[in-house]
ROSE-4610 file (N, C-alpha, C; in Angstrom, 1 decimal, always signed):
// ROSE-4610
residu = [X/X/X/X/X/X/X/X/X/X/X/X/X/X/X/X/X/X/X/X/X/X/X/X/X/X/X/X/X/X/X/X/X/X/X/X/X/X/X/X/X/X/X/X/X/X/X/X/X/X/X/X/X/X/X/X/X/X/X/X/X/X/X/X/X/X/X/X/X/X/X/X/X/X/X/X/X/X/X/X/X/X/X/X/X/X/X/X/X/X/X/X/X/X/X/X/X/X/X/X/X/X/X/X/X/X/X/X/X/X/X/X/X/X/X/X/X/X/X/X/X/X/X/X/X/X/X/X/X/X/X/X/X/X/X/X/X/X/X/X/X/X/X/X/X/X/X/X/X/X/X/X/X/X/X/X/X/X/X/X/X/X/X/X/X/X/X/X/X/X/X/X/X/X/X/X/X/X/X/X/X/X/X/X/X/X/X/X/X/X/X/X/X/X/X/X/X/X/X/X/X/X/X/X/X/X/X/X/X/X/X/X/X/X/X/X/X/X/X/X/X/X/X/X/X/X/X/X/X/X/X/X/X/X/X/X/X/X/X/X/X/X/X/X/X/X/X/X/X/X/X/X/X/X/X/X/X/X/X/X/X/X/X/X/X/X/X/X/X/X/X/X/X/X/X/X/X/X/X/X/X/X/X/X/X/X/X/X/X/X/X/X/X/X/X/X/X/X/X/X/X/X/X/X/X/X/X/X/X/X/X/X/X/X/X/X/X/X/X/X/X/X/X/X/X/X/X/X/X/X/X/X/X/X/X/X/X/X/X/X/X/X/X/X/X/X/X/X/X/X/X/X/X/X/X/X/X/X/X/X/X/X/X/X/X/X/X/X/X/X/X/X/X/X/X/X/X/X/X/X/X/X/X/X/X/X/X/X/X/X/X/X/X/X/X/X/X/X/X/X/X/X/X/X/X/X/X/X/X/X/X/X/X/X/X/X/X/X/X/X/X/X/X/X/X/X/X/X/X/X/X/X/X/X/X/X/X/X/X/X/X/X/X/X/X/X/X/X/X/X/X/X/X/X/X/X/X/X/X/X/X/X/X/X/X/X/X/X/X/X/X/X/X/X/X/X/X/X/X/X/X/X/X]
num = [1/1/1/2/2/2/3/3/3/4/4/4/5/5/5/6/6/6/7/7/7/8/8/8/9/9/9/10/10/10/11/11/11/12/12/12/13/13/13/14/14/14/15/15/15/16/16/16/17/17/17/18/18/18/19/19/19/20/20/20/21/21/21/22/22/22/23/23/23/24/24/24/25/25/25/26/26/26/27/27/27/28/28/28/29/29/29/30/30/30/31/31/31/32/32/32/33/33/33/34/34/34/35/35/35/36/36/36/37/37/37/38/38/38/39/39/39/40/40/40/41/41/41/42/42/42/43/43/43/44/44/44/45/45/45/46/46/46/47/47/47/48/48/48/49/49/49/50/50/50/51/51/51/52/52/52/53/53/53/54/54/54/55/55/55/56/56/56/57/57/57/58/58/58/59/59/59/60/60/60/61/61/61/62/62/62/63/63/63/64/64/64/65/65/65/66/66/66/67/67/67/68/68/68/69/69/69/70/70/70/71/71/71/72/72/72/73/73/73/74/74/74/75/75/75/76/76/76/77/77/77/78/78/78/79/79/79/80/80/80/81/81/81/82/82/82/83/83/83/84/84/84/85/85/85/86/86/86/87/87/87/88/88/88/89/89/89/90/90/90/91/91/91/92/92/92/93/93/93/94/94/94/95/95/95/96/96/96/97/97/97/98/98/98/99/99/99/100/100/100/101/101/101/102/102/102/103/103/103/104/104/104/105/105/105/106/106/106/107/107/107/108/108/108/109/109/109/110/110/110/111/111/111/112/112/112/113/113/113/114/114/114/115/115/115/116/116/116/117/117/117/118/118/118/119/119/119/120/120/120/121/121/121/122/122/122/123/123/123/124/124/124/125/125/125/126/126/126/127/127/127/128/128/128/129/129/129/130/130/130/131/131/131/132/132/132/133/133/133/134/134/134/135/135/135/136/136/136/137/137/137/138/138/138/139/139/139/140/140/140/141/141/141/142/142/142/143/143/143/144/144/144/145/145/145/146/146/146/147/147/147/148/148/148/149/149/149/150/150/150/151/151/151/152/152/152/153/153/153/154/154/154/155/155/155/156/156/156/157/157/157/158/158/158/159/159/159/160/160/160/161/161/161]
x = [+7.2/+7.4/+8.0/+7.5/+7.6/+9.1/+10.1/+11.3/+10.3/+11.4/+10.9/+10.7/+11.5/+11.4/+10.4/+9.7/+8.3/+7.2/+7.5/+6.2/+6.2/+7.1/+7.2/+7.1/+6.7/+6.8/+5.2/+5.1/+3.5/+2.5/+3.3/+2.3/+2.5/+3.5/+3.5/+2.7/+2.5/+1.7/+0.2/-0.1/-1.8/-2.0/-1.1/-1.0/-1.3/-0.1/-0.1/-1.5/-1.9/-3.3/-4.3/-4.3/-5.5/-5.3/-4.1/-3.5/-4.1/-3.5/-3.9/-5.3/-6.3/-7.5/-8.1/-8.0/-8.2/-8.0/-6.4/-6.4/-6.9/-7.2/-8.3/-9.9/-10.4/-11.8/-11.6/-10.2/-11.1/-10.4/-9.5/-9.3/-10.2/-10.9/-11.8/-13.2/-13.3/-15.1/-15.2/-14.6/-14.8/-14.6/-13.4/-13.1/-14.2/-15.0/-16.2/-15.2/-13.8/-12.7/-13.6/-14.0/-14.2/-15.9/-17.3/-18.3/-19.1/-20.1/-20.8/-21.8/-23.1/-23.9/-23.7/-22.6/-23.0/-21.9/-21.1/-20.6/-20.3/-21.2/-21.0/-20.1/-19.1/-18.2/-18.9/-18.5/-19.4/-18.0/-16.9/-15.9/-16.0/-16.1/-15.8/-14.6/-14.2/-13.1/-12.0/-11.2/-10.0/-9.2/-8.8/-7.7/-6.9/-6.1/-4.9/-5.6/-6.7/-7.3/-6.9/-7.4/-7.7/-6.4/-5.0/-3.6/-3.4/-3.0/-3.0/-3.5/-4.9/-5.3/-4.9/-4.5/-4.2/-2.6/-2.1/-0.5/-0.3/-1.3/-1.3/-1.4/-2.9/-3.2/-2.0/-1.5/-0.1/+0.6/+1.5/+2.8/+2.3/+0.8/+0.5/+0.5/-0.3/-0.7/+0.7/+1.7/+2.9/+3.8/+3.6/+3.9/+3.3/+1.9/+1.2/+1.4/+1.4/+1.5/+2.9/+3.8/+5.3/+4.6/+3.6/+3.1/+2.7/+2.7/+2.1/+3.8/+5.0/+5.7/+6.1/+6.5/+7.0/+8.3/+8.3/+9.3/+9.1/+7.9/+8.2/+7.3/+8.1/+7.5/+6.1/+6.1/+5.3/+5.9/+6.8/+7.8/+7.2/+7.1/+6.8/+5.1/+4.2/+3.3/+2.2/+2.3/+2.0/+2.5/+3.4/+3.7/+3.1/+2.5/+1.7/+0.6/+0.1/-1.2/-1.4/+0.2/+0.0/+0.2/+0.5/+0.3/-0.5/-1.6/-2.7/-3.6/-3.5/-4.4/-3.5/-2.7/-2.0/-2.8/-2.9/-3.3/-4.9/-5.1/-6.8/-7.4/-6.1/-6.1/-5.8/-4.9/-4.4/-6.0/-6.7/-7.0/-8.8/-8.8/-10.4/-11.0/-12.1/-12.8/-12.2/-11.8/-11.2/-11.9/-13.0/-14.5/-15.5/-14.9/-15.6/-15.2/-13.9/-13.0/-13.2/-13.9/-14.7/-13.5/-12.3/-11.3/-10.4/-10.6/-9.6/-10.4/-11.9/-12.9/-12.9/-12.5/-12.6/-11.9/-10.4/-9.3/-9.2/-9.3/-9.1/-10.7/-11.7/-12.8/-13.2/-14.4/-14.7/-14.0/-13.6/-12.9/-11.3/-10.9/-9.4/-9.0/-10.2/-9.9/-9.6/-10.3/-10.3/-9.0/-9.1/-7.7/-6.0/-6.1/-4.7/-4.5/-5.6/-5.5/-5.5/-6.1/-6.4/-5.5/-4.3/-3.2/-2.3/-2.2/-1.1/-1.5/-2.5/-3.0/-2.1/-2.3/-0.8/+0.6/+1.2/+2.0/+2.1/+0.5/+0.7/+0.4/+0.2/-0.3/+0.8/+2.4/+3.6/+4.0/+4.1/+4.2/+3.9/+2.5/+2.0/+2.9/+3.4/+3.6/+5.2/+5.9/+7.4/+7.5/+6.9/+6.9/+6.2/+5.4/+5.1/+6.7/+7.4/+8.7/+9.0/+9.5/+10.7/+10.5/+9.5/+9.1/+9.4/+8.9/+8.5/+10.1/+11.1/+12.7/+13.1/+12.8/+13.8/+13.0/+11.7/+11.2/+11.9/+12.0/+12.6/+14.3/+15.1/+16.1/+16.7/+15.5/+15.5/+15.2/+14.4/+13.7/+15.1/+15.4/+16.4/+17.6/+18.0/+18.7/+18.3/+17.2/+16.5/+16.0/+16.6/+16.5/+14.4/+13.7/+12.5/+12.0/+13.1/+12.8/+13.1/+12.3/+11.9/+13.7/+14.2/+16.5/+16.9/+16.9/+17.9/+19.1/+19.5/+21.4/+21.6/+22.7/+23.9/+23.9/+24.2/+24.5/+23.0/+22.1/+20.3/+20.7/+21.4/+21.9/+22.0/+20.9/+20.9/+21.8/+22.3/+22.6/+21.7/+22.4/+21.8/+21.1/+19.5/+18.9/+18.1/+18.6/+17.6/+16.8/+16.3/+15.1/+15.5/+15.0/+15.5/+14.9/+14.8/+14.2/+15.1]
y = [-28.8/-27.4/-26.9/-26.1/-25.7/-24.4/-24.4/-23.3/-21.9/-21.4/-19.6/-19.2/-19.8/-19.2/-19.7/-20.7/-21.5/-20.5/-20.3/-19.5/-18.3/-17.5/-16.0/-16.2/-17.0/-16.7/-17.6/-18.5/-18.9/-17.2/-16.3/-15.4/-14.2/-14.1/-13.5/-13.9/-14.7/-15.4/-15.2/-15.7/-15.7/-13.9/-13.1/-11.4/-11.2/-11.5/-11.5/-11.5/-12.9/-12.9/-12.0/-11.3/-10.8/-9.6/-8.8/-7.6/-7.2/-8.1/-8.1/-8.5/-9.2/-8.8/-8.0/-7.8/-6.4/-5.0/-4.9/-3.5/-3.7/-5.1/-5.0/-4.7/-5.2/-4.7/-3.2/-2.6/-1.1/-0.1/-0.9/-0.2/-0.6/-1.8/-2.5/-1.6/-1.7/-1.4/+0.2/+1.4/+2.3/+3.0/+1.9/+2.7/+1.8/+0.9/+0.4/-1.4/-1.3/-2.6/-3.5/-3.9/-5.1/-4.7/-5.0/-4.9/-4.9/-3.8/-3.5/-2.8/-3.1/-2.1/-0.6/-0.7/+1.0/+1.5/+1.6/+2.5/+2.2/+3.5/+2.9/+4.0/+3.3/+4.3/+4.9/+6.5/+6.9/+6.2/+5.5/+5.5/+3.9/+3.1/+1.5/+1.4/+0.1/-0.5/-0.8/-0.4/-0.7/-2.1/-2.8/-3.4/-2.9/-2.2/-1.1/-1.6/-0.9/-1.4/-2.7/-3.8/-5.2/-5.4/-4.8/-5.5/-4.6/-3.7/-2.9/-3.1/-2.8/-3.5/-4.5/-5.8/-6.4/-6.6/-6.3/-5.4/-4.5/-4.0/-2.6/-3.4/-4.6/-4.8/-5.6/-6.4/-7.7/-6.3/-5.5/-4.8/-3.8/-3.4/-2.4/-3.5/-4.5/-5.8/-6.9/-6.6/-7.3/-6.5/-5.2/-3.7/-4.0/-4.0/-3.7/-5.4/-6.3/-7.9/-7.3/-7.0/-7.0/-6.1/-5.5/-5.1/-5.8/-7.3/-8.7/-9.5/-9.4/-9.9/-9.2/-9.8/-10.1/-8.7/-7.6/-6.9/-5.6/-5.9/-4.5/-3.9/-2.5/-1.0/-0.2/+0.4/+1.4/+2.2/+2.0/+2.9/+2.6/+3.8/+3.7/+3.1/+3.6/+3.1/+3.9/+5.4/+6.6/+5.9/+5.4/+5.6/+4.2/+3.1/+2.2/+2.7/+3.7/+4.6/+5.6/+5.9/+6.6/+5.8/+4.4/+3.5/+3.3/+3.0/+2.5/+3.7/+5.2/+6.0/+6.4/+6.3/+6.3/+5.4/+4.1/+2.9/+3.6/+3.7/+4.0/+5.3/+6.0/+7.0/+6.4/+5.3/+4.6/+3.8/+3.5/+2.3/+3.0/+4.4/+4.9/+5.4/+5.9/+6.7/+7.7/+8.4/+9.8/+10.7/+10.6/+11.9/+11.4/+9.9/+10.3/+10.8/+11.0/+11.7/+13.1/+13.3/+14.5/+15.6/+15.8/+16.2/+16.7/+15.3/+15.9/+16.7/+16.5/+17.0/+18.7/+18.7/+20.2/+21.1/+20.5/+21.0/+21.0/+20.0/+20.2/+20.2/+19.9/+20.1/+18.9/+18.6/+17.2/+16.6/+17.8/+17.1/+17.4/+17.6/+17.9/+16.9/+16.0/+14.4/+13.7/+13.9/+12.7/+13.1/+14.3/+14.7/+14.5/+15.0/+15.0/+13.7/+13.9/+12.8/+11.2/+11.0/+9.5/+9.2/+10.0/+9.0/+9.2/+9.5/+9.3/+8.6/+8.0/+7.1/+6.1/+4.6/+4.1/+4.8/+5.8/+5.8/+6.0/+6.1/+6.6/+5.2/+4.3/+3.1/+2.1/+2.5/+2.3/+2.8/+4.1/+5.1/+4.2/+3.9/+3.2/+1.7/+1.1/-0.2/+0.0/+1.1/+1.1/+1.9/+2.3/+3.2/+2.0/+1.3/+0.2/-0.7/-1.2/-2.1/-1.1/+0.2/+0.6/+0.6/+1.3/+0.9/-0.4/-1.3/-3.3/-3.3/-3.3/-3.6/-2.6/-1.4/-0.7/-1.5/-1.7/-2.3/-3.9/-4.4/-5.7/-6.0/-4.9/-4.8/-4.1/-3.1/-2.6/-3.9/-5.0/-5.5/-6.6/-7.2/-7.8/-7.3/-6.5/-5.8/-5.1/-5.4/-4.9/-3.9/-2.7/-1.3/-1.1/-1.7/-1.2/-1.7/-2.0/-2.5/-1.5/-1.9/-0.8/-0.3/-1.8/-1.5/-1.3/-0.3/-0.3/-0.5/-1.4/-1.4/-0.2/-0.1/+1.4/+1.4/+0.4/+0.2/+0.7/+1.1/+1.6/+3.3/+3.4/+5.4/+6.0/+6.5/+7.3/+8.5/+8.6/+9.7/+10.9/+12.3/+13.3/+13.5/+13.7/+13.9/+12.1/+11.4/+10.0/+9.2/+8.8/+8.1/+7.4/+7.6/+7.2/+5.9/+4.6/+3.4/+1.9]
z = [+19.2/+19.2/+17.8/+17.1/+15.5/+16.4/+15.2/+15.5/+15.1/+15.7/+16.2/+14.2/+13.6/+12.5/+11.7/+11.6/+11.0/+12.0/+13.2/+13.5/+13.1/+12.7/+12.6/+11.0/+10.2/+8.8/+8.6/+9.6/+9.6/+10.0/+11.0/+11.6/+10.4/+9.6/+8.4/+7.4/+6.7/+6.0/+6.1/+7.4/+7.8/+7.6/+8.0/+8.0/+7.0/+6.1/+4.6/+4.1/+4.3/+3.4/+4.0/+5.0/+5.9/+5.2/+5.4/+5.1/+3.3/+2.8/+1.5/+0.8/+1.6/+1.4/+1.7/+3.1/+3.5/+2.6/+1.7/+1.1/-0.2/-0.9/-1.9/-1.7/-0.8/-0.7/-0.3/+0.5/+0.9/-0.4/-1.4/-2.9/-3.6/-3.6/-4.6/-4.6/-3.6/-3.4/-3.3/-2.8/-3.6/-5.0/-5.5/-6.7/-7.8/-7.2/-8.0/-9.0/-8.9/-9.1/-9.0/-7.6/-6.9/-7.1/-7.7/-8.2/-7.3/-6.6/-5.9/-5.7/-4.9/-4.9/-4.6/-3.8/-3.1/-3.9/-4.9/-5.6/-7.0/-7.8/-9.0/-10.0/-10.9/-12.1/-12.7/-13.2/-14.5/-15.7/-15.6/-16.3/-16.5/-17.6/-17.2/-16.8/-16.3/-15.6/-16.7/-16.8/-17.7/-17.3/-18.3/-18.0/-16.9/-17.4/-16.7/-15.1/-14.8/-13.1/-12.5/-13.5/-13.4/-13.1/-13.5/-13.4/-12.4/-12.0/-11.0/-9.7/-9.6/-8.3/-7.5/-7.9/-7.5/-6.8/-7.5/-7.4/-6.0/-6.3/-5.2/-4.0/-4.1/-2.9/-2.3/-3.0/-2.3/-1.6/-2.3/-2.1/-0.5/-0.7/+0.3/+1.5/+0.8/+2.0/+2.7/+1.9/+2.6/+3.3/+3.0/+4.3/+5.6/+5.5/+6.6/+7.5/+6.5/+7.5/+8.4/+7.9/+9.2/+10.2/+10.7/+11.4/+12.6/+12.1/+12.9/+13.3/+13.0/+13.4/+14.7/+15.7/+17.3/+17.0/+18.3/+18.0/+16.5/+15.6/+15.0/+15.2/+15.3/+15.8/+14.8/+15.1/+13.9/+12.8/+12.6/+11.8/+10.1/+9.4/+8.0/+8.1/+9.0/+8.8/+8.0/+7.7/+6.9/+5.5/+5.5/+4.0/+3.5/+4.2/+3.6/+4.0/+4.4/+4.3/+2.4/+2.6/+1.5/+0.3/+0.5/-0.7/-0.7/-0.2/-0.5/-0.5/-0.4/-1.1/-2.5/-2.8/-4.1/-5.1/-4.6/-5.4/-5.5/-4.7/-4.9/-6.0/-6.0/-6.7/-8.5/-8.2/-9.6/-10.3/-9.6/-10.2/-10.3/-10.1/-9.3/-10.5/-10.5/-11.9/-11.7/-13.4/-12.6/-12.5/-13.2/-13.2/-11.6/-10.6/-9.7/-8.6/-9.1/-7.6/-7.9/-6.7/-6.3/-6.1/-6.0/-5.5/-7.0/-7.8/-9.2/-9.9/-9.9/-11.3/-10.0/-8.8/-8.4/-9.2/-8.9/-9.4/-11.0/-11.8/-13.3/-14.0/-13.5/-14.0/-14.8/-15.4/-15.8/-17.3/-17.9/-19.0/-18.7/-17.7/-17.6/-16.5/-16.3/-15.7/-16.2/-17.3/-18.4/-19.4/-19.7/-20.7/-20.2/-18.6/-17.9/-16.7/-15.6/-14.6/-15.4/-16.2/-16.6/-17.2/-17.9/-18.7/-17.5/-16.4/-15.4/-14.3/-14.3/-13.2/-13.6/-14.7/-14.4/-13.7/-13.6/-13.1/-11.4/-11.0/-9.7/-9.2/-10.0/-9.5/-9.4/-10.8/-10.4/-9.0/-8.6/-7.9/-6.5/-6.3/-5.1/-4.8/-6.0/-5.8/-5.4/-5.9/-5.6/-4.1/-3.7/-2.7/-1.2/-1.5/-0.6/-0.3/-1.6/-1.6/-1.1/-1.2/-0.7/+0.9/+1.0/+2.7/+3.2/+2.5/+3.1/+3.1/+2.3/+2.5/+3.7/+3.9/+4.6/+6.0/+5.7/+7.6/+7.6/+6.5/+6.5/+7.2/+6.4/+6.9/+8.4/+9.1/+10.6/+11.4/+10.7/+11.6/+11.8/+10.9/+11.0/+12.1/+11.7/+12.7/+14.0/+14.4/+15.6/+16.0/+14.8/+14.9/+15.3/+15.4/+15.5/+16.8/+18.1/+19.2/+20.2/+21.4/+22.1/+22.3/+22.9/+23.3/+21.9/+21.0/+19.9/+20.0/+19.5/+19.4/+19.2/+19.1/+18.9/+17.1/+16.3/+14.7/+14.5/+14.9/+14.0/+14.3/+15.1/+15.3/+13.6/+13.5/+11.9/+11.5/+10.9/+10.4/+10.1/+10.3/+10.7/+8.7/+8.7/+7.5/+7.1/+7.8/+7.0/+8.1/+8.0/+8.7/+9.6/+10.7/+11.9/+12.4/+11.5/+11.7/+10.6]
């Protein structure tokens, strides 16, 4: 019989890797990253993507694995939603998102959205950690179980997990 803690870091692990392929193919294969028939860039693939993408997918993909350990809740699960449309937004063509070329028009994609994609792609990767620590440290302390201890009682204004 393997200890409770070899299995709970074996069922993190297998998560891990699932989680994290998983948020590369569904960032990969729209933003055209990961090379495919059904969506193609009018923009080539930058470096900047190639290091990024992969970044995005571990930090969003080790969020979403504690989802698979025994005991945690759903807490912070939007905000590894919104890391991984952040990242998609980091790493995407910026003339094919149908949404920025509305708003700024086809050369005010290319003039303003494209030198700040690196940072939303920073943006996505620090915003996944901050979530994956705050769920790491509730989980630890139990705060994400159905009996919360009394020490997870939040203070009035901060996140109640």
């Amino acid at each position: 019989m393997l200890p409770a803690v070899l299995v709970v870091n074996r069922r993190y692990l297998v998560a891990l890797v699932a989680a994290t392929a998983l948020t590369a193919v569904a960032v990969g294969i729209p933003t055209d990253v990961l090379p495919n028939p059904w969506f193609t860039r009018m923009t080539p693939v930058r470096p900047m993507d190639v290091i990024l993408w992969p970044l995005i997918s571990l930090s969003v993909g080790a969020l979403l694995a504690t989802y698979a350990l025994p005991r945690a809740g759903g807490a912070g699960l939007s905000a590894s939603a919104g890391g991984g449309l952040l990242g998609a937004f980091a790493v995407g063509c910026p003339v094919c998102n149908k949404l920025v070329v509305l708003v700024l028009g086809f050369s005010g994609a290319l003039t303003y959205f494209q030198p700040i994609q690196p940072l939303l792609g920073l943006a996505s990767i620090a915003l996944s950690l901050v979530v994956l620590r705050k769920r790491i440290v509730a989980l630890r302390r139990g705060c994400l179980t159905a009996e919360r201890p009394p020490s997870c009682a939040a203070a009035p204004g901060t996140l109640r997990w």
